[in-house]
BALOBA-1460 file (C-alpha; in Angstrom, 3 decimals):
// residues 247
<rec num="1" residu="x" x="-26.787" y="18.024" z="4.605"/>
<rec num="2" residu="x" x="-24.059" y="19.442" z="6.779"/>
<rec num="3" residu="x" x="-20.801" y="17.990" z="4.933"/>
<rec num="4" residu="x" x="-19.250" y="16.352" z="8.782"/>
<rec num="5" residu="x" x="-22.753" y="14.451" z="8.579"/>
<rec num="6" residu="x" x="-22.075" y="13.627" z="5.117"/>
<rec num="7" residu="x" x="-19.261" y="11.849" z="5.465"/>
<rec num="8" residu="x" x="-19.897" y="10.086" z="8.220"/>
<rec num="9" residu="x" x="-21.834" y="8.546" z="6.334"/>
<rec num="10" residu="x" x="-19.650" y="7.826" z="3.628"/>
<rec num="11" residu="x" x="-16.789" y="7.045" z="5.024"/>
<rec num="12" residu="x" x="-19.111" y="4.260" z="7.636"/>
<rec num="13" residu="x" x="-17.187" y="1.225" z="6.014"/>
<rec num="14" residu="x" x="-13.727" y="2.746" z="6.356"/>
<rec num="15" residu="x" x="-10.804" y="2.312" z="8.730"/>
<rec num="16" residu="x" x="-8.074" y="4.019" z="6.543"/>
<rec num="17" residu="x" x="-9.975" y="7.321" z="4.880"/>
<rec num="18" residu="x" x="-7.456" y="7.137" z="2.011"/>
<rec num="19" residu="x" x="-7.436" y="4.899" z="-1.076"/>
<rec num="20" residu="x" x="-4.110" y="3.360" z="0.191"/>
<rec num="21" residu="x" x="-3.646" y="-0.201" z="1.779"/>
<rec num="22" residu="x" x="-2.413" y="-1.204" z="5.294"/>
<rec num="23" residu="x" x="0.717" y="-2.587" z="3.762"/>
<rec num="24" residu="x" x="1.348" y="0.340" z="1.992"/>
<rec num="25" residu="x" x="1.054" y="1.926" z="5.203"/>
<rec num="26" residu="x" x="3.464" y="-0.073" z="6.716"/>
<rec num="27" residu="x" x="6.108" y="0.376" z="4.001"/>
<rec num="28" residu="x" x="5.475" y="4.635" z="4.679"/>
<rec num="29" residu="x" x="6.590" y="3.115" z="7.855"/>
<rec num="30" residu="x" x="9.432" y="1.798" z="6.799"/>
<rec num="31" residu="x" x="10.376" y="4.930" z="4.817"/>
<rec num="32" residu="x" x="10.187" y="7.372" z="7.919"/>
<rec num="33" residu="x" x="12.363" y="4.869" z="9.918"/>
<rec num="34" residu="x" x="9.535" y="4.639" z="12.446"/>
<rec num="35" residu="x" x="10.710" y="3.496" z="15.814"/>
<rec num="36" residu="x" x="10.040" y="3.261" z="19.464"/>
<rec num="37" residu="x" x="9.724" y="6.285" z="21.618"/>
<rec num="38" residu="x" x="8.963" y="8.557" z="18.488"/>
<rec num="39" residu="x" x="6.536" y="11.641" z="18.790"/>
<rec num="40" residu="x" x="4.250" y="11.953" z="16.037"/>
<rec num="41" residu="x" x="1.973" y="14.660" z="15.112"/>
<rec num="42" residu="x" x="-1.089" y="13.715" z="12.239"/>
<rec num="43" residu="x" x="-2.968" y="16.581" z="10.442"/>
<rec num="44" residu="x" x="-6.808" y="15.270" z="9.382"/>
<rec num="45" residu="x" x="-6.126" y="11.998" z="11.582"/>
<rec num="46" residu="x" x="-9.639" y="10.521" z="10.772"/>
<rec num="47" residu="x" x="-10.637" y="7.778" z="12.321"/>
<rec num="48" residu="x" x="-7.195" y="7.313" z="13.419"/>
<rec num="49" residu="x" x="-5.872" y="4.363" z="11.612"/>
<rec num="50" residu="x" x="-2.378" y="5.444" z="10.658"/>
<rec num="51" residu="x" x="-1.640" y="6.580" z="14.425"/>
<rec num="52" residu="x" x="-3.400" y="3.455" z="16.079"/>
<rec num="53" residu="x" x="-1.315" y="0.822" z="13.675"/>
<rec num="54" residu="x" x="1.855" y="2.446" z="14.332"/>
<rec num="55" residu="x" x="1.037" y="2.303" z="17.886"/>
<rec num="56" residu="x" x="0.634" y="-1.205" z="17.742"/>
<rec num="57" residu="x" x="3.805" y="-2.069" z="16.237"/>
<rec num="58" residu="x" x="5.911" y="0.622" z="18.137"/>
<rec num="59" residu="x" x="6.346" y="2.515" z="21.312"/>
<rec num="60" residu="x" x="5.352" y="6.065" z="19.799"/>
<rec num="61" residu="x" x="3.072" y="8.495" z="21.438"/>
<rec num="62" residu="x" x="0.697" y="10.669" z="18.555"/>
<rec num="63" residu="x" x="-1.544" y="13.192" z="18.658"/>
<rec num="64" residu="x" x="-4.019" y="13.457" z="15.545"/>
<rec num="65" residu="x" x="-6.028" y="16.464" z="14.526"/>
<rec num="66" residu="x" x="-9.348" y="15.878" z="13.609"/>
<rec num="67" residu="x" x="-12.333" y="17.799" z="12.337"/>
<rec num="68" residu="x" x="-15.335" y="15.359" z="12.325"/>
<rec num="69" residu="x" x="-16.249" y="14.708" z="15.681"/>
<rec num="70" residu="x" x="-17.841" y="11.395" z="14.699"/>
<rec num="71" residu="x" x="-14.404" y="10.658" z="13.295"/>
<rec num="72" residu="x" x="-12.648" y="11.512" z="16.748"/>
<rec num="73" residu="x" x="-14.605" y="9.383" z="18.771"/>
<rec num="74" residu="x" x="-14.405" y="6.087" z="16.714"/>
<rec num="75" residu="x" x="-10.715" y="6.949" z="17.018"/>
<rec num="76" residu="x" x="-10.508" y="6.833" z="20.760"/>
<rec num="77" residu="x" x="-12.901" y="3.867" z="21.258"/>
<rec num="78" residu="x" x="-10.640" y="1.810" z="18.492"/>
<rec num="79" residu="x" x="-7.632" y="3.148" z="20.365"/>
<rec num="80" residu="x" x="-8.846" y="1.762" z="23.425"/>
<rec num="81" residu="x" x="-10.179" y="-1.564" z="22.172"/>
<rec num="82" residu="x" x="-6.508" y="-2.188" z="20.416"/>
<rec num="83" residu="x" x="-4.781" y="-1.624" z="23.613"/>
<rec num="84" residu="x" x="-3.334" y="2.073" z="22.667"/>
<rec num="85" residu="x" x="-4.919" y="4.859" z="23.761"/>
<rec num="86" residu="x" x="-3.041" y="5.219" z="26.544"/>
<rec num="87" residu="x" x="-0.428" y="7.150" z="23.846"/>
<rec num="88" residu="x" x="-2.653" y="8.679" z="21.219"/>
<rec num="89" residu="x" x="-4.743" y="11.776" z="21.996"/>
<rec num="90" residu="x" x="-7.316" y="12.528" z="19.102"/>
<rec num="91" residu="x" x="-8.164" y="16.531" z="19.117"/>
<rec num="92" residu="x" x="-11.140" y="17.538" z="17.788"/>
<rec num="93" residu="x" x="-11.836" y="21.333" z="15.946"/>
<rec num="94" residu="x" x="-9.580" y="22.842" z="12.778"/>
<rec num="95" residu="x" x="-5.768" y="22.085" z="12.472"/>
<rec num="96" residu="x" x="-5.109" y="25.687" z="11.999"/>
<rec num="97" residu="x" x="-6.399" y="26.409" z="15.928"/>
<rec num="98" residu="x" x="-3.872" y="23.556" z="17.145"/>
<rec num="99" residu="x" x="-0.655" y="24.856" z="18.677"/>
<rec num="100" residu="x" x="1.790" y="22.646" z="18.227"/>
<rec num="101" residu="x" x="5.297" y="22.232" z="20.346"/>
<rec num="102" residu="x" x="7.875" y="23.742" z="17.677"/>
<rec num="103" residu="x" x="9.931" y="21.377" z="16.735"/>
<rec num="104" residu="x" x="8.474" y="18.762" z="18.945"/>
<rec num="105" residu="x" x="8.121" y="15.933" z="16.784"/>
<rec num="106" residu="x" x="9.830" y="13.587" z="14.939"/>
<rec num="107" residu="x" x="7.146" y="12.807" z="12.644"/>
<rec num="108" residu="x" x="4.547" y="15.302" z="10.846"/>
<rec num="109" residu="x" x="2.305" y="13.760" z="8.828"/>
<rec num="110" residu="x" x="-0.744" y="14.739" z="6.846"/>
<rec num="111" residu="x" x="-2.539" y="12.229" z="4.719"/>
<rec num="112" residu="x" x="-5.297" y="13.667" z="2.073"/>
<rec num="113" residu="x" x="-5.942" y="16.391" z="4.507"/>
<rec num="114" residu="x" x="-3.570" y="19.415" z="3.110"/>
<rec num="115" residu="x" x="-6.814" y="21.095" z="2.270"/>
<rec num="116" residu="x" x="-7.349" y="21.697" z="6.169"/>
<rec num="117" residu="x" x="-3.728" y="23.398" z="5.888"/>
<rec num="118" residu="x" x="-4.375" y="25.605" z="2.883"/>
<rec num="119" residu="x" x="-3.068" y="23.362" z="0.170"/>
<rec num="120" residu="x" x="-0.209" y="21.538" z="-0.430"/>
<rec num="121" residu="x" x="2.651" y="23.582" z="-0.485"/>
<rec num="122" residu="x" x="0.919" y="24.879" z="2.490"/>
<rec num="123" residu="x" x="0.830" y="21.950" z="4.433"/>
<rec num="124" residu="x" x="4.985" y="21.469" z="3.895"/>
<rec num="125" residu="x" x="5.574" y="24.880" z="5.225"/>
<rec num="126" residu="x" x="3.117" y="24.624" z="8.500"/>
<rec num="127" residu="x" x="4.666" y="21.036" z="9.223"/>
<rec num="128" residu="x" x="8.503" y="22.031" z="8.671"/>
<rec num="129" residu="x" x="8.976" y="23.745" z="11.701"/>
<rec num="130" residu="x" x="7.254" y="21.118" z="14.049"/>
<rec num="131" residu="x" x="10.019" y="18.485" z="13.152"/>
<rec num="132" residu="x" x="12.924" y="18.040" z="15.096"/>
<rec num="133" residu="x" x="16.546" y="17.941" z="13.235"/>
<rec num="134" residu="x" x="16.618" y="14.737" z="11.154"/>
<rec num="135" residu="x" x="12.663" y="14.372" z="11.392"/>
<rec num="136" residu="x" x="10.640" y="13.501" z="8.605"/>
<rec num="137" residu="x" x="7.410" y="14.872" z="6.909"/>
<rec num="138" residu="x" x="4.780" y="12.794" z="5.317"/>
<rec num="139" residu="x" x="1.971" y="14.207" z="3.022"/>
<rec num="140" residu="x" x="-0.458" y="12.569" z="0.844"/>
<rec num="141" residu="x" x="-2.173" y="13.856" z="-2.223"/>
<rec num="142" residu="x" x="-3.515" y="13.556" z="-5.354"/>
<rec num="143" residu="x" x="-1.921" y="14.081" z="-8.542"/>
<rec num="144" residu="x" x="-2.642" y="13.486" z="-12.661"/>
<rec num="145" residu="x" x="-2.074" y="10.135" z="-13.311"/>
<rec num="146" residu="x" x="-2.789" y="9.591" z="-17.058"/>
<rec num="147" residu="x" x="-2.765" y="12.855" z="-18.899"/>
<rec num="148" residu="x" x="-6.153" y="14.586" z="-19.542"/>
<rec num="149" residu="x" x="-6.612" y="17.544" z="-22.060"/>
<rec num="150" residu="x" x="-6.829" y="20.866" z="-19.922"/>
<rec num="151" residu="x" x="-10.478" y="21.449" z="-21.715"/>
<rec num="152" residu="x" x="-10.742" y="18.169" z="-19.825"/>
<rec num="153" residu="x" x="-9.230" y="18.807" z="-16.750"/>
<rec num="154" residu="x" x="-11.239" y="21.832" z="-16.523"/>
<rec num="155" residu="x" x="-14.655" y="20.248" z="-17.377"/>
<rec num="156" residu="x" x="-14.351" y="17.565" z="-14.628"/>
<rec num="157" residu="x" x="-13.349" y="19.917" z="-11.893"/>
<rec num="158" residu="x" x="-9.543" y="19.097" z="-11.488"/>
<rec num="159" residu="x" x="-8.306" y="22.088" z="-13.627"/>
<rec num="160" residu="x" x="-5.297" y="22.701" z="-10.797"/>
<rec num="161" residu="x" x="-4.568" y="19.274" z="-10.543"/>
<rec num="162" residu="x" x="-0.697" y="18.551" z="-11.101"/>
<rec num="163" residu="x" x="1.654" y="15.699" z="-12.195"/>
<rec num="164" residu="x" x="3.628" y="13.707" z="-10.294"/>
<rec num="165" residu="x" x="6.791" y="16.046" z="-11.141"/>
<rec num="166" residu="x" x="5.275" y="19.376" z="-10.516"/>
<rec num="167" residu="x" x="4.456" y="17.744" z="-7.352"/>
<rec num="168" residu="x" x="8.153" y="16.578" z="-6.442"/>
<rec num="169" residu="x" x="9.116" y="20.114" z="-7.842"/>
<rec num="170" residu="x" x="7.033" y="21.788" z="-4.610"/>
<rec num="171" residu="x" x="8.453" y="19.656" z="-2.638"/>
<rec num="172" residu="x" x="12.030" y="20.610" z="-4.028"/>
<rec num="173" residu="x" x="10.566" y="24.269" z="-3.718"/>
<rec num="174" residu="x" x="9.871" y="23.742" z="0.144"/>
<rec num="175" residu="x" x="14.162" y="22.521" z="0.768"/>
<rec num="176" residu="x" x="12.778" y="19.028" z="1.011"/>
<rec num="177" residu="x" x="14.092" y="15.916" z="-0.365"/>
<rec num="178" residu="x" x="12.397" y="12.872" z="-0.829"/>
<rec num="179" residu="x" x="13.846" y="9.782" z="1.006"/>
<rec num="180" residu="x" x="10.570" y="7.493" z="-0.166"/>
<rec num="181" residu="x" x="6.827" y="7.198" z="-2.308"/>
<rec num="182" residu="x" x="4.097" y="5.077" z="-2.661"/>
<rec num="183" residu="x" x="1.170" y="5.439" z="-4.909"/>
<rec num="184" residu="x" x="-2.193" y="3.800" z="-4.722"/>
<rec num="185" residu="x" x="-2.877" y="1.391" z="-7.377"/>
<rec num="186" residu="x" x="-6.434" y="1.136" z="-9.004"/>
<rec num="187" residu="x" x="-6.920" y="-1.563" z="-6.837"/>
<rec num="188" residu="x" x="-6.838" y="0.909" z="-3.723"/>
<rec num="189" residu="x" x="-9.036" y="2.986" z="-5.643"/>
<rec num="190" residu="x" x="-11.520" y="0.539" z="-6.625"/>
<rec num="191" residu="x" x="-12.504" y="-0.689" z="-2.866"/>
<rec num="192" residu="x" x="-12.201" y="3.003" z="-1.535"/>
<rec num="193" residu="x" x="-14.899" y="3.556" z="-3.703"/>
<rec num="194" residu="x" x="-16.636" y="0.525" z="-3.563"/>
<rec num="195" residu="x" x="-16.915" y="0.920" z="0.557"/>
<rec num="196" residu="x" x="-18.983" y="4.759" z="-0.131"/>
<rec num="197" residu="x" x="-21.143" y="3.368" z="-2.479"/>
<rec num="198" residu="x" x="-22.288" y="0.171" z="-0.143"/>
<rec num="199" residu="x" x="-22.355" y="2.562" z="2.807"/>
<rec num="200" residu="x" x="-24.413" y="5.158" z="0.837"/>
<rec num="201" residu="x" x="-26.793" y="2.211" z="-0.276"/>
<rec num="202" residu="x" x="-27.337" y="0.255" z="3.075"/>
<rec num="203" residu="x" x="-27.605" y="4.092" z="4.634"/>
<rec num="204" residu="x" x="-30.665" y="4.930" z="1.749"/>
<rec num="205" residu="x" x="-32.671" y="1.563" z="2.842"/>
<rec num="206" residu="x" x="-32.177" y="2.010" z="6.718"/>
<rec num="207" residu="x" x="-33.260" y="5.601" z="6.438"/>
<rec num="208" residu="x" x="-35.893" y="5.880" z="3.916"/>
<rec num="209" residu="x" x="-37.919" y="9.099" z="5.391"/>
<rec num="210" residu="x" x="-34.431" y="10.768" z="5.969"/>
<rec num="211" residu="x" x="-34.977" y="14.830" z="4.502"/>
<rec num="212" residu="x" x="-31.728" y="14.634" z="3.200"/>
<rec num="213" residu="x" x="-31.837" y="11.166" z="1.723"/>
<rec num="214" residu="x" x="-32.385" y="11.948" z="-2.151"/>
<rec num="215" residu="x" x="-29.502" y="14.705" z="-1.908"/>
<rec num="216" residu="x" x="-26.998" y="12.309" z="-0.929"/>
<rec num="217" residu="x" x="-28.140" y="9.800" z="-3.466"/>
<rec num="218" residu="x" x="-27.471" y="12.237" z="-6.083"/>
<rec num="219" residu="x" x="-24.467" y="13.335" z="-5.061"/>
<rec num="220" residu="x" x="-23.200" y="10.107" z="-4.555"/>
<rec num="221" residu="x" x="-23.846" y="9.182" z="-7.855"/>
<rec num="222" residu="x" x="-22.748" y="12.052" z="-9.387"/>
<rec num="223" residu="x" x="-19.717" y="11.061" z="-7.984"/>
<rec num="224" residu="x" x="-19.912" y="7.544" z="-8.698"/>
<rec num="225" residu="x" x="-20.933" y="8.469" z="-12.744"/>
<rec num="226" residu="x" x="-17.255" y="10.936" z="-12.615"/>
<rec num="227" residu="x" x="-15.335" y="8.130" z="-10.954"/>
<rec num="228" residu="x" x="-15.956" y="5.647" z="-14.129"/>
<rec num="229" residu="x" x="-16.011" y="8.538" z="-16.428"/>
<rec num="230" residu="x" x="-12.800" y="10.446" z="-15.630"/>
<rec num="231" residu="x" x="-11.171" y="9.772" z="-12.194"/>
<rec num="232" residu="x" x="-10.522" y="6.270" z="-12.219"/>
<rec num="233" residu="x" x="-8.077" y="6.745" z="-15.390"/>
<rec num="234" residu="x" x="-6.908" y="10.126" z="-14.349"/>
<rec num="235" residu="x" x="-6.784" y="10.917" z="-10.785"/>
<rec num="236" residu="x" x="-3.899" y="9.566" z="-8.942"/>
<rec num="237" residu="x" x="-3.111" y="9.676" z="-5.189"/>
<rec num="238" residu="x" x="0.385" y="9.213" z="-3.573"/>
<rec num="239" residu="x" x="2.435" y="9.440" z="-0.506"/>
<rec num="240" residu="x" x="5.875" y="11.475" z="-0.005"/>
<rec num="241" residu="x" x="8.105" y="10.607" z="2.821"/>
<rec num="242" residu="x" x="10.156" y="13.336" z="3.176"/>
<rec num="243" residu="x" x="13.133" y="15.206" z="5.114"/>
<rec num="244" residu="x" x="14.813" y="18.672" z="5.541"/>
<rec num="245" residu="x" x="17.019" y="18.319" z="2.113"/>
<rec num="246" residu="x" x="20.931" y="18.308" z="3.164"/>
<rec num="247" residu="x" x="23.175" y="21.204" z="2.370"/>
């Protein structure tokens, strides 16, 4: 199955493609100083959800970057519905073809999406020069939470995966300074999951002829097998809010 078509499917049940809460969200928010008349650029945008809540709680205009097309268009119709769309734009296509207004935003952000960016160290240098003077930067990724042997590591699939502190070390490594964090709790991580495997199982009874049917299944569970195995003690997903570090 083609992977856009995959998760579409997936991610059916969810607003927020990240295992983080709305009122985490807000307290990102909070972090960046988010205010009215703000410009915001958001790499991997999904369905929209961090764009269209700050919209709704402040005069900003955003653009988000988007490579499902599925994903673009439930943006713009919840954008519309909510009374915002009049100052989002949702792009469709790779970030990398996007050409941004250098340093013509105040807010760069780019939420469990680095991979579309080349990784995360990546993703701080591409976003850096977007940002105005005194603008902030916002990435999510994951990160080791409770340590795993690297036999371990390796055997799972995660053998690059870094701690917390090699992850605030790139960030150091990019001149940027931290200014606020949040991390998703196993809480997050439990109904993230929980919403793929209801989708996946309400998708297998509607569609029972589908060709591709018994290859999501399997993957899905594959998935679902690691998750209690491994990831749900060891995989670890956070939020840094951060700005140009000050000389």
């Amino acid at each position: 199955m083609d992977f856009l078509e995959f998760f579409a499917i997936v991610e059916r049940d969810r607003d927020l493609l990240n295992p983080f809460s709305p009122e985490k969200l807000e307290r990102i928010a909070g972090y960046a100083d988010l205010q009215d008349g703000l410009r915001v650029l958001d790499i991997g945008s999904g369905k929209g959800a961090m764009l269209r809540a700050w919209a709704g709680r402040w005069a900003i205009t955003g653009t988000g970057l988007e490579l499902n097309p599925a994903f673009v268009q439930e943006a713009r119709e919840r954008a519309q519905r909510e009374g915002v769309a009049d100052r989002l734009t949702f792009v469709p296509g790779r970030a990398l073809d996007f050409i941004p207004d250098p340093a013509g935003y105040d807010v760069a952000t780019c939420l469990g999406a680095t991979f579309a960016l080349g990784g995360f160290t990546e993703s701080l240098a591409w976003m850096r020069p977007l940002v105005r003077p005194g603008g902030v930067l916002i990435v999510g990724d994951v990160f080791l939470g409770q340590a795993a042997s690297p036999d371990e590591l390796e055997r799972e699939g995660w053998k690059e995966l870094l701690t917390v502190a090699e992850r605030h070390a790139q960030i150091g490594a990019a001149g940027l300074e931290v200014v606020g964090f949040a991390a998703s709790s196993m809480d997050d991580w439990d109904h993230y999951s929980s919403l793929m495997w209801a989708a996946v199982d309400d998708w297998a009874a509607q569609f029972p002829e589908h060709p591709d049917r018994t290859e999501v299944l399997e993957q899905v569970r594959a998935g679902q097998e690691r998750y209690f195995r491994f990831e749900r003690a060891h995989l670890a997903w956070g939020v840094w809010v951060t700005r140009p570090a000050t000389p």
